[in-house]
N, C-alpha and C positions, 0 to 999 in steps of 0.2 A: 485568393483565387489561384486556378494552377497558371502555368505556363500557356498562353495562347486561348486560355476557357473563356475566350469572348461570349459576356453574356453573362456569365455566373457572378453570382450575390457573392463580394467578397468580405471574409469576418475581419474587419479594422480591429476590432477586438485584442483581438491575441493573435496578430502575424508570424507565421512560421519563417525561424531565420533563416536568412539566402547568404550565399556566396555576394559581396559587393561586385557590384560590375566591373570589371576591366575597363580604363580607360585606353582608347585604341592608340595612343599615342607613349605610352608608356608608363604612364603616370600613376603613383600609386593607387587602390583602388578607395575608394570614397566608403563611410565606415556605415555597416547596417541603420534603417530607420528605426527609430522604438516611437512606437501609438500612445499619443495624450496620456493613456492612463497609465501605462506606464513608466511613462515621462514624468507624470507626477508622485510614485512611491521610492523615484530614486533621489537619492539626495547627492551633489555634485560630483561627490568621491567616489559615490555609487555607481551613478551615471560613467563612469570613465572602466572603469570595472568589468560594466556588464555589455559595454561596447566591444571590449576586449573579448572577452569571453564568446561573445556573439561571431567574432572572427574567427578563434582558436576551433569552434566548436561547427562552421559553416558547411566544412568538406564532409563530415560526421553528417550530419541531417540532411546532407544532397545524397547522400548515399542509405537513410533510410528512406527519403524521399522515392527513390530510382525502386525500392522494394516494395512499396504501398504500404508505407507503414510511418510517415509522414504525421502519426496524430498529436493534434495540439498539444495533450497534457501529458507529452514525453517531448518533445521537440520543439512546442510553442515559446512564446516570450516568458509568458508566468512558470512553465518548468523552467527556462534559466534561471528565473530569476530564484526558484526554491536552492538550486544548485550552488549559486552564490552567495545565500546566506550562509548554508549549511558548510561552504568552508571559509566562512569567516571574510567575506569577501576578496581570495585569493584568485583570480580569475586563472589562474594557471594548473591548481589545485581544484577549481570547481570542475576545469575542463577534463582533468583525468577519470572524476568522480563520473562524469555525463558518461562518457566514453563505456568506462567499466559498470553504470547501468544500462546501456545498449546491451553490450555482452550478456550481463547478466539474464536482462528480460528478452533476450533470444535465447539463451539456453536451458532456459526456465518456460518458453514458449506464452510467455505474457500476451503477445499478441493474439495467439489462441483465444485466451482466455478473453479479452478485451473483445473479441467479434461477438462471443456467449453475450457479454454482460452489456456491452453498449446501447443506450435506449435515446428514444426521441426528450421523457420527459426525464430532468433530471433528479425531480423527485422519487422517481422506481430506484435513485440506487441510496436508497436509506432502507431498502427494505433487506435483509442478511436474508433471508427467503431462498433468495433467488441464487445464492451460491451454493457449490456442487458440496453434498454430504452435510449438510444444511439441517436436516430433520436429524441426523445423526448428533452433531455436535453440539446446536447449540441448546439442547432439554439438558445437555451437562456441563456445559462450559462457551457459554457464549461473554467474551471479553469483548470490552470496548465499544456496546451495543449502541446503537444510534438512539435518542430520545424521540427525535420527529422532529426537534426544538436546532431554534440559534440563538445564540446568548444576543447582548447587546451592539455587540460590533458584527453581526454577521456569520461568526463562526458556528461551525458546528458543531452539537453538543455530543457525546458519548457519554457514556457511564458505566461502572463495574461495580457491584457489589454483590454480598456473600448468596443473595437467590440468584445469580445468574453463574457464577461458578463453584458448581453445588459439589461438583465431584470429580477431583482430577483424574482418581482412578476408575471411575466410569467413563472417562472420556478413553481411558488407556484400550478400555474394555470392548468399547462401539467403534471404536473408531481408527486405522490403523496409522503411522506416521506419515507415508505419504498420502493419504488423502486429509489429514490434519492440515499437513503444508498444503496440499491443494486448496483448498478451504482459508487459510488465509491469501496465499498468494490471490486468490481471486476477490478477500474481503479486501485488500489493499490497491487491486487496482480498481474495485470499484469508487472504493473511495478518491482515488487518485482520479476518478471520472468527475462525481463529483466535487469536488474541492475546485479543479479545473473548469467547471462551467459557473460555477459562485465566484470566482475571481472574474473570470470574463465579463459575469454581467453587473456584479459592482464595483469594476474597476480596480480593485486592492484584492491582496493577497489574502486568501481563504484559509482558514488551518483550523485544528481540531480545539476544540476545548474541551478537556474530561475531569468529570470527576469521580473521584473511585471512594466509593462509603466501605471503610475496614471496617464497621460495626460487624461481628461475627468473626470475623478472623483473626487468627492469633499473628504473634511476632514469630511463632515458630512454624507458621505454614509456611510465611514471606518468605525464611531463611531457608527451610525446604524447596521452596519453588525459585528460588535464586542460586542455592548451591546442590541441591544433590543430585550425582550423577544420573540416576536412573531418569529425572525428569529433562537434564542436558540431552542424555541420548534420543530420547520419544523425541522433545522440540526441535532439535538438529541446532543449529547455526543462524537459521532463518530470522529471527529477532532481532540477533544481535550486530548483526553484518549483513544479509544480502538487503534486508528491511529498510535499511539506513541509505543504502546506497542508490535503488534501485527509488525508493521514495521520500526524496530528502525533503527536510524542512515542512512538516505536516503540522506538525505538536507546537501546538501554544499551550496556555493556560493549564496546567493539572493541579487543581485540588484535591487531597487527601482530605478525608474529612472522618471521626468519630477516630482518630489514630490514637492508638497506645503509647504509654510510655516510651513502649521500647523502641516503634517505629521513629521517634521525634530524635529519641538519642541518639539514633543510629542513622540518620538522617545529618544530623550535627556531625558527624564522623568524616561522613562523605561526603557534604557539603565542601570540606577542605580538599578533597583530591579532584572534584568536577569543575569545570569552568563554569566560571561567573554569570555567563550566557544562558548554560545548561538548568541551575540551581534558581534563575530569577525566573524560570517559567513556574517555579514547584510553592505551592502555601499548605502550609500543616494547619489542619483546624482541630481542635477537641470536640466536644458535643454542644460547644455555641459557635454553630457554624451558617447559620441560617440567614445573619445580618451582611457577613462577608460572601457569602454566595448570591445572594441577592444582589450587592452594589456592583458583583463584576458582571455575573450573569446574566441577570434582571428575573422578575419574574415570568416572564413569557417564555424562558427559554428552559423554566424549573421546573421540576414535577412537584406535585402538594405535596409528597414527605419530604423536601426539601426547603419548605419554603417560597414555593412558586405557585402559578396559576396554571401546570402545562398537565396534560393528559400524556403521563408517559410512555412508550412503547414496549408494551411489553415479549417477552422470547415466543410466547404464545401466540401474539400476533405475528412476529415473523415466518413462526413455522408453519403455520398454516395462512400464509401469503399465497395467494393463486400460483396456481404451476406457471410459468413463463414462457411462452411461446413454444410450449412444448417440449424444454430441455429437458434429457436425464439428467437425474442425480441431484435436483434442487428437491426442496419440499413437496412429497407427493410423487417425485419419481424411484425410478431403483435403475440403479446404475448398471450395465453388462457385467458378470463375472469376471472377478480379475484376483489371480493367486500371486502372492507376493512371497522371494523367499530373501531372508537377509543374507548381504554381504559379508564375509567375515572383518570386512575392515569398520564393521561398526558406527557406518555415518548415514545418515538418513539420507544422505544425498549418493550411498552406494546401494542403493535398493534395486533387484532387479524386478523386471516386472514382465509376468507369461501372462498374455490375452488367452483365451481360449475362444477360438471362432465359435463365432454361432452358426455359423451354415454348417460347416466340417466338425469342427471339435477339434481341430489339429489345436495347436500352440504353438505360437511362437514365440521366442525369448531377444530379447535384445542382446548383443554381440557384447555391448558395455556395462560395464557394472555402474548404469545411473540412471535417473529417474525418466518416469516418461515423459515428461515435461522436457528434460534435457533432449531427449529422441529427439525431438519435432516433430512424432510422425502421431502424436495421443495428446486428447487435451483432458483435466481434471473431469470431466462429466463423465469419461468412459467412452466417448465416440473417438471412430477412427476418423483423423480431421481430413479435410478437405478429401475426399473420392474422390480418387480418379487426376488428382492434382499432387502435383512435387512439392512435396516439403522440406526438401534437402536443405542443408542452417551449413554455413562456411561461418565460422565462429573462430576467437583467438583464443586456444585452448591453455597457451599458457598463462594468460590474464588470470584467466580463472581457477588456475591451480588456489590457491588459496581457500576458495568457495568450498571447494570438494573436501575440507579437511574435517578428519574426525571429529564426530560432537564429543 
């Protein structure tokens, strides 16, 4: 509940961290409460950790609090607590990590985004439909597509295989980089919607379970879509860094499954340079893969060419998901004209971006060479946000020098 909301239903669930009280006498102040259930996924070490953390990080969430932007699954208990595993349980290190994803999902206008996508049931955010450029992307490249299914612990199932990313360079073709990034940045915090009301209501930590059938694809696409520039420059940065930071600790479970030779070798390579932690979420399977997917998965949670009992989701269903409350730019809408010219410094995150009015025709250009996301004043659909309302972002721009660096 907030402060004074005498009357309001308050979610014991997943309490947003507060400042501890001052005691009026001098006394130090007394250390955050943490809710049964999460009382019971810490274990003592844990426990001491993420009290910590919950102080380090107080002044930080009274101050998105003060902005309306206070939401559970960036600020609640269950996001600390993804923040502290993802740095190893360093509560000093997780605090940095929290911090520099505030910045980031303000400079990226996350919150934008999260007003489009937030719904009452939290089953609508399995549906990839409903996010902006949506009919565009994924008829060529829909990664990490929701099944409809959860494995046996509750998690969430995904999947990727060779029908659903048919064509990198039709994706190059439909679709330009920053509406790419738009489009995930909005597939991630729906997800991040999601995962966060599956932890709330069974009490434990929600994460992704995926698995990816390489049946079709070679060893030399993998090496293509891992090393060469041309596909670094399209994808930007966003994967590998603001993705990690902005939504830690998602990724459980990923099975490969139908992998080649050379996938497994080359796996054995890198298994030696990743941490332990990283490498024990990963299992390589050949083409008898159906007994080990089953025992972890189950079958409820599998589609029948897998070895399961589940009716899978297919791209075709998402795309043609009902329009959503009317938003552009999802399945079924068309987004305002917008002409994009590139930056000479070559980073997806230096794109500038000319609206052209619809009543005038004039344009206008943003002063800086970076996304409209960055603006604050445009969210990914193409609407001009808030009418009539200040959007002005006080941001720490040297944090994020880093972010802006050339893909």
């Amino acid at each position: 509940g907030l402060p004074g909301g005498r009357g309001r239903r308050k979610d014991k669930s997943s309490p947003l961290i507060r400042p501890p009280p001052r005691d009026p006498w001098g006394m130090a102040p007394s250390a955050p409460s943490i809710s049964p259930a999460m009382a019971r996924c810490l274990s003592p070490k844990e426990r001491e950790a993420f009290l910590d953390l919950s102080l380090r990080v107080a002044p930080d969430v009274e101050a998105e609090r003060a902005r309306g932007r206070a939401f559970p699954e960036v600020v609640g208990e269950w996001s600390l607590l993804r923040s502290l595993r993802a740095a190893a349980g360093d509560s000093a290190r997780a605090a940095a990590q929290f911090r520099d994803a505030l910045a980031i999902r303000d400079a990226m206008g996350a919150h934008l985004v999260r007003q489009r996508l937030v719904a009452k049931d939290p089953d609508d955010y399995l549906s990839y439909g409903r996010l902006p450029h949506a009919d565009r992307v994924l008829p060529v490249w829909a990664e990490h597509l929701p099944t409809g299914t959860a494995d046996k612990d509750g998690h969430v199932v995904v999947y990727l295989s060779r029908a659903l990313v048919r064509s990198f360079d039709g994706l190059k073709r439909a679709v330009s980089p920053p509406d790419f990034l738009a489009f995930r940045l909005a597939r991630d915090v729906q997800m991040q919607l999601l995962l966060d009301a599956r932890s709330r209501r069974a009490g434990k930590l929600a994460l992704l379970t995926t698995v990816v059938d390489l049946a079709g694809i070679s060893a030399a696409e993998l090496v293509y879509h891992g090393s060469a520039p041309s596909v670094a420059r399209y994808r930007g940065s966003y994967d590998t860094k603001e993705s990690f930071t902005v939504f830690p600790e998602t990724g459980g479970r990923v099975f490969l499954i139908n992998c080649p030779m050379g996938v497994a070798s080359a796996f054995a390579v890198l298994k030696a340079l990743l941490p332990e932690r990283t490498t024990a979420k990963f299992a390589l399977m050949g083409k008898k893969y159906q007994g080990t997917l089953v025992e972890h998965v189950g079958k409820e949670g599998l589609p029948r060419v897998w070895g399961g009992d589940a009716e899978v989701a297919t791209v075709e269903s998402h795309v043609v998901a009902p329009r959503a409350r009317g938003r552009p730019g999802v399945a079924g809408g068309t987004p305002p004209p917008v002409s994009r010219q590139a930056s000479p410094g070559g980073s997806v995150f230096g794109w500038k971006l000319r609206r052209a009015s619809s009543d005038s025709g004039d344009i206008s250009e943003s002063s800086e060479s970076i996304s409209s996301h960055d603006r604050g004043d445009a969210d990914p659909w193409g609407d001009k946000a808030g009418a009539g309302q200040s959007q002005a972002v006080t941001r720490p721009r040297a944090r994020l020098a880093w972010w802006r660096s050339s893909a």
